[in-house]
N, C-alpha and C positions, 0 to 999 in steps of 0.2 A: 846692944847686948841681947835683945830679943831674938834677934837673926842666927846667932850663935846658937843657942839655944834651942831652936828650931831644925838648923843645921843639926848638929847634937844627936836629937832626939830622933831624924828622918835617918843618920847613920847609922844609928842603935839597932832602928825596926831593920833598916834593910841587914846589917849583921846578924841581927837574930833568926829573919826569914832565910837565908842565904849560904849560914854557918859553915854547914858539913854535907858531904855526899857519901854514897853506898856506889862501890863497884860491884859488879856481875857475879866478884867472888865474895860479898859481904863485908870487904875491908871499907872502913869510912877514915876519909881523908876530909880535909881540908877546900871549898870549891873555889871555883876561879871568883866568882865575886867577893870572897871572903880576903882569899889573897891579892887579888889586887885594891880591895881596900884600905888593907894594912902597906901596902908599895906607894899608894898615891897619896896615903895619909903622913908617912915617911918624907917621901919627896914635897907635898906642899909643904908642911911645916919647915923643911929645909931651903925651900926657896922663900918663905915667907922670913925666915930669921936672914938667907943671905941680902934680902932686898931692905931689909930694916921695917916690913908690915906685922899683921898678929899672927904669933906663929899657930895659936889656937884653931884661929881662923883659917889659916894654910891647910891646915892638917885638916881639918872640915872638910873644906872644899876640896882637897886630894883625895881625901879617904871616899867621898860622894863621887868625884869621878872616875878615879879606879874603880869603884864596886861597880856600877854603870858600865863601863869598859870590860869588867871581868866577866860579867852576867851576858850582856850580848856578844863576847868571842866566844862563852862555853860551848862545846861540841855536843850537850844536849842527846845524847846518845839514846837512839830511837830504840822502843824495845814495847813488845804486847807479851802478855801469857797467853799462849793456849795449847792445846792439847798435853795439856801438863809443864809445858816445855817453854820457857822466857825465849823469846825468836826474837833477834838483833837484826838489825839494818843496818846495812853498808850505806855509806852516801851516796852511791848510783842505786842504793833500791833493795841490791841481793841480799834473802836474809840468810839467816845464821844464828844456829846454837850451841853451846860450849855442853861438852861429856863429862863424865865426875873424873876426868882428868886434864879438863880443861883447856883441853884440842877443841880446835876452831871446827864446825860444820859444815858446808854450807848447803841448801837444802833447795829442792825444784821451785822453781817461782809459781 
């Protein structure tokens, strides 16, 4: 019962660090490790009831693996401020900054 427990509590912290994100336009959603540990917390607990184990337990260890899974597929979206101006990175490098209508930039390397 201790393991659960522990389990439990390692879920909570990562939920709490992990909750919600901010886009580029101020909107906060929901982040990849949050939602996949609400998918893998779902899915253990239901493979834990179809196999006859603790579905408690299931849902633990799903919810611990999805968050895990969610956090290292996030896209992480690279971005510095400066010269007033929040400068995004493309994944080959080029940056880019968004105008107060929200057209893409892209700006001399």
């Amino acid at each position: 019962m201790n393991s659960i427990r522990i389990a439990l509590l390692s879920i909570a912290a990562s939920g709490a660090l992990s909750a919600c994100t901010t886009d580029q336009y101020g909107n906060q959603h929901a982040s990849r490790g949050l939602k996949g540990a609400g998918i893998g917390a779902v899915a253990g607990a239901g493979i834990s009831a179809i196999t006859g184990g603790d579905v408690l337990a299931g849902a633990a260890v799903g919810a611990a693996a999805g968050a895990v899974i969610g956090i290292v597929t996030d896209d992480h979206n690279r971005y510095e401020d400066r010269n007033g101006y929040r400068t995004y990175y493309e994944p080959d490098g080029r940056p880019y900054r968004y105008d107060d209508r929200r057209r893409r930039h892209y700006m001399p390397r």
